[in-house]
C-alpha positions in Angstrom: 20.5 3.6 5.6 23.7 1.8 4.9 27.4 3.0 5.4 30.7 2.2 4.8 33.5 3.0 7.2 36.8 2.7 5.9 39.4 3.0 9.2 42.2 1.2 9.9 42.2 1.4 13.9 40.5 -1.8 15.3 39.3 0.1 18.4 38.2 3.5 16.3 36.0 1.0 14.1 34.3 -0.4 17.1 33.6 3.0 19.1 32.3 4.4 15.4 30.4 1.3 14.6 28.2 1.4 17.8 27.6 5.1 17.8 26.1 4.4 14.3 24.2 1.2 15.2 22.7 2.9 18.5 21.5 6.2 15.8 19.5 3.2 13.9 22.1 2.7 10.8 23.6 -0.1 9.2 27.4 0.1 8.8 30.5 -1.9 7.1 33.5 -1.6 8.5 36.6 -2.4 6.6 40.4 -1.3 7.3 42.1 -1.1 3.8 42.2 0.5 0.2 41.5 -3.0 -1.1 38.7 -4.0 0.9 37.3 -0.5 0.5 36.9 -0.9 -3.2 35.7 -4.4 -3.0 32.8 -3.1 -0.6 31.5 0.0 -3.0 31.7 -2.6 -5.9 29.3 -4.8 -4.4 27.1 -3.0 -2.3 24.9 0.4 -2.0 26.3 2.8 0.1 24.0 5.4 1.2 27.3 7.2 2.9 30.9 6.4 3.5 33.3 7.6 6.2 36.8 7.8 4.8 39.9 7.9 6.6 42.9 8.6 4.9 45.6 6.7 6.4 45.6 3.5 5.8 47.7 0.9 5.7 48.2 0.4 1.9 47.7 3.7 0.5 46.0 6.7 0.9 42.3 7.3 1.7 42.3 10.3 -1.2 43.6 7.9 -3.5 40.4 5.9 -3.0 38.2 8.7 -3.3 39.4 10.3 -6.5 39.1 7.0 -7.6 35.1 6.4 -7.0 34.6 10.1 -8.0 36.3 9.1 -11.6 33.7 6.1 -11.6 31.3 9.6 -11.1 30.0 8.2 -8.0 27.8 10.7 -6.1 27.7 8.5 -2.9 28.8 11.3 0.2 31.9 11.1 1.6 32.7 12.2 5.2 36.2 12.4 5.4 37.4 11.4 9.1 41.4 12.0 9.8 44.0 13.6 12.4 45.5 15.7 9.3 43.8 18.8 10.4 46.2 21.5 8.5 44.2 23.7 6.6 46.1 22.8 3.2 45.2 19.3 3.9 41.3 20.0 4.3 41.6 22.1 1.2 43.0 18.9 -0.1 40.4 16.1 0.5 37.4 18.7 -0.5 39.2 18.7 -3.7 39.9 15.2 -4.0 36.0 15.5 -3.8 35.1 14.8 0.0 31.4 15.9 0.5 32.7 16.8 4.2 35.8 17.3 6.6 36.0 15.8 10.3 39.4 16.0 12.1 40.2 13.3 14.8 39.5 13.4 17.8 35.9 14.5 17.5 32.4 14.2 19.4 29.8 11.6 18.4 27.3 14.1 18.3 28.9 16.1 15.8 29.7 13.1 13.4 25.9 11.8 13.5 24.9 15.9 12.8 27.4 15.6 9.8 26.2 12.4 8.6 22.9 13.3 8.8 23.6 16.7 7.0 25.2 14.6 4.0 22.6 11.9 3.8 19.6 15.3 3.8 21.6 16.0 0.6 22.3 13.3 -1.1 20.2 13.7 -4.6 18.6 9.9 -4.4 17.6 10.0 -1.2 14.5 11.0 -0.1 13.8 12.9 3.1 10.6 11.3 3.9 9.3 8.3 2.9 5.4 7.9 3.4 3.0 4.5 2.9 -0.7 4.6 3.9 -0.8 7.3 7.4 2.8 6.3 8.0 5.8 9.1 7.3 9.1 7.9 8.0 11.3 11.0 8.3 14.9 9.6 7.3 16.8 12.7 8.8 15.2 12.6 12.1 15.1 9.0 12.3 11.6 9.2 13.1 8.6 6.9 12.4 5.0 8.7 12.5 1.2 8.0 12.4 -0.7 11.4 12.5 0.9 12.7 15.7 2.4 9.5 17.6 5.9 8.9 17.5 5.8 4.8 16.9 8.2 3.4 19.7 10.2 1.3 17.3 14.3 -0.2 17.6 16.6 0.4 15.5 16.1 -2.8 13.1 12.4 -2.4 13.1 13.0 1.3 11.7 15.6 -0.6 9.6 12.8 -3.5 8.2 9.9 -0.5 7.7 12.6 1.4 5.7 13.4 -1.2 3.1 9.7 -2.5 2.6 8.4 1.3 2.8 11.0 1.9 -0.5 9.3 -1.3 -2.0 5.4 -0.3 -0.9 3.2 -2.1 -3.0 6.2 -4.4 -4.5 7.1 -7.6 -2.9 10.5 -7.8 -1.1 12.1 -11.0 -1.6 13.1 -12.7 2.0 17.0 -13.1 0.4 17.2 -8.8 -0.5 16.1 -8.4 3.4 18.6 -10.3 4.8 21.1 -8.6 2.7 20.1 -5.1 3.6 19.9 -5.9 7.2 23.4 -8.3 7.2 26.4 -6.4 8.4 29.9 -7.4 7.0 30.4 -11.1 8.7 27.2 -10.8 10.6 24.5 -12.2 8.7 21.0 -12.0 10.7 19.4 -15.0 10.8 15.6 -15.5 8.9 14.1 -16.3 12.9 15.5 -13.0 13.4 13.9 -11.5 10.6 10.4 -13.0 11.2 10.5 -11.8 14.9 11.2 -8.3 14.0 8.5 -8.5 11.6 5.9 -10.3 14.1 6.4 -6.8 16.6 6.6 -4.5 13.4 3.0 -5.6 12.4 2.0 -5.8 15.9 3.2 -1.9 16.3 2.1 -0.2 13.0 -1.5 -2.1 13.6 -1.9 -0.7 17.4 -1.7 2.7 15.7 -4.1 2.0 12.6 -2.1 3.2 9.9 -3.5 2.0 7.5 -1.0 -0.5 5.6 -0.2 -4.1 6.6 2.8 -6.5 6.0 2.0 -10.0 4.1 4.1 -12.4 4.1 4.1 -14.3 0.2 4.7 -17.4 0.9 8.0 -18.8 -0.6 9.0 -15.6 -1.9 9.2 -12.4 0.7 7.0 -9.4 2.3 4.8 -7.0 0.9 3.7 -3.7 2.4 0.1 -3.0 1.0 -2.2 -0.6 1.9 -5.6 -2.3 4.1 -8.9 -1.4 3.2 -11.1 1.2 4.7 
C-alpha cells in the first residue's frame, strides 16, 4: 500500500507519517497544491489524505481537479473546518471520507483501512502457494500461523505476491519501497529479502523467491 499525504504542517506530517509507517504502509508526504499534483502524476496512490488548507490554494480545488481526470483513487479528507456545511462540501467536491482535526490515530488508520477495503482495484486478499496476505488486517498467513513479519517485509511480499509467477525487476522494487527523498538502498533490499525467504520457508508455504540474476525477483511456486 502506498499513500499520499498532502498537509502543510511540518510537525502534522511527521506525527501522520509515523503512525502510517508503524501500521506497515508506505507514505509521501508533500505540503502544497503543486507538489500534490506532481505526486498523483507520477506515481500510484493506493490512498491520499487531503488537507485543505494549504498554502497556495485550496485542498478541494485539488480534488475536483483529480476527480475531473475521473480518478477513483480514495480521498480521506483531513481538516479543522468541521462545520457541517463544510463536510457537506468536500463529500461533494468528491472526498471518499471526512476527518476533522484534532483526531485519534486509531480512528484515522480504521478510516484508511475502511477506504482502501473499498477501493474497486484493490483486492482484499492476495494469495500465492499456502500464503494469504489479508491487505485490511495487515496480516500475513500460512494455514493457521500468523508469519511474524516487519513492516517492509509485509511491504516486499506485497509487491512480488501482485507479480506471482512474473519477475519483478530490482529497479520497480526500489521504487515501490522508496519514500519521497528516501530511497532504500539495494543492500537493504537484499537483506529484507534474505529474512523474507528465511521466514516464508520455516513455515513451508509452498512458494520461493529467486533471485534472476541481472534482472529482479520472482515468487514461484516449489514443487511438491
Amino acid at each position: 500500500m502506498r499513500l499520499l499525504l498532502v498537509e502543510d504542517s511540518p510537525r502534522l506530517r511527521e506525527l501522520v507519517s509515523e503512525t502510517i509507517r508503524q501500521a506497515g504502509w508506505r507514505i509521501d508526504t508533500v505540503g502544497s497544491l503543486e507538489e500534490a499534483e506532481a505526486a498523483v502524476d507520477t506515481n500510484a496512490y493506493d490512498l491520499v489524505l487531503l488537507d485543505l488548507g494549504l498554502p497556495d490554494g485550496d485542498g478541494l480545488d485539488f480534488l475536483r481537479a483529480i476527480r475531473r481526470k475521473r480518478s477513483t483513487i480514495p480521498v480521506l479528507v483531513l481538516t479543522a473546518r468541521g462545520a457541517i456545511d463544510e463536510r457537506i462540501a468536500g463529500l461533494d467536491a468528491g472526498a471518499d471520507d471526512y476527518l476533522t482535526k484534532p483526531f485519534n490515530n486509531g480512528e484515522l488508520l480504521a478510516r484508511s483501512r475502511a477506504l482502501l477495503r473499498r477501493a474497486p482495484t484493490m483486492a482484499p486478499v492476495l494469495e500465492a502457494g499456502r500464503l494469504r496476505f489479508d491487505l485490511s488486517r495487515l496480516e500475513v498467513s500460512c494455514g493457521e500461523e500468523i508469519l511474524p513479519l516487519t513492516p517492509r517485509e509485509r511491504a516486499v511480499l506485497e509487491i512480488l505476491m501482485r507479480d506471482f509467477g512474473k519477475v519483478t525487476p530490482k529497479r520497480v522494487l526500489e521504487h515501490k519501497l522508496s519514500d519521497f527523498d528516501e530511497d532504500i538502498s539495494a543492500n537493504a533490499i537484499d537483506l529484507h529479502l534474505s529474512r523474507l525467504r528465511k521466514k516464508i520457508a520455516a513455515h513451508d508455504a509452498g512458494i520461493a523467491i529467486e533471485t534472476v540474476r541481472g534482472v529482479g525477483y520472482l515468487l514461484r511456486e516449489t514443487e511438491a
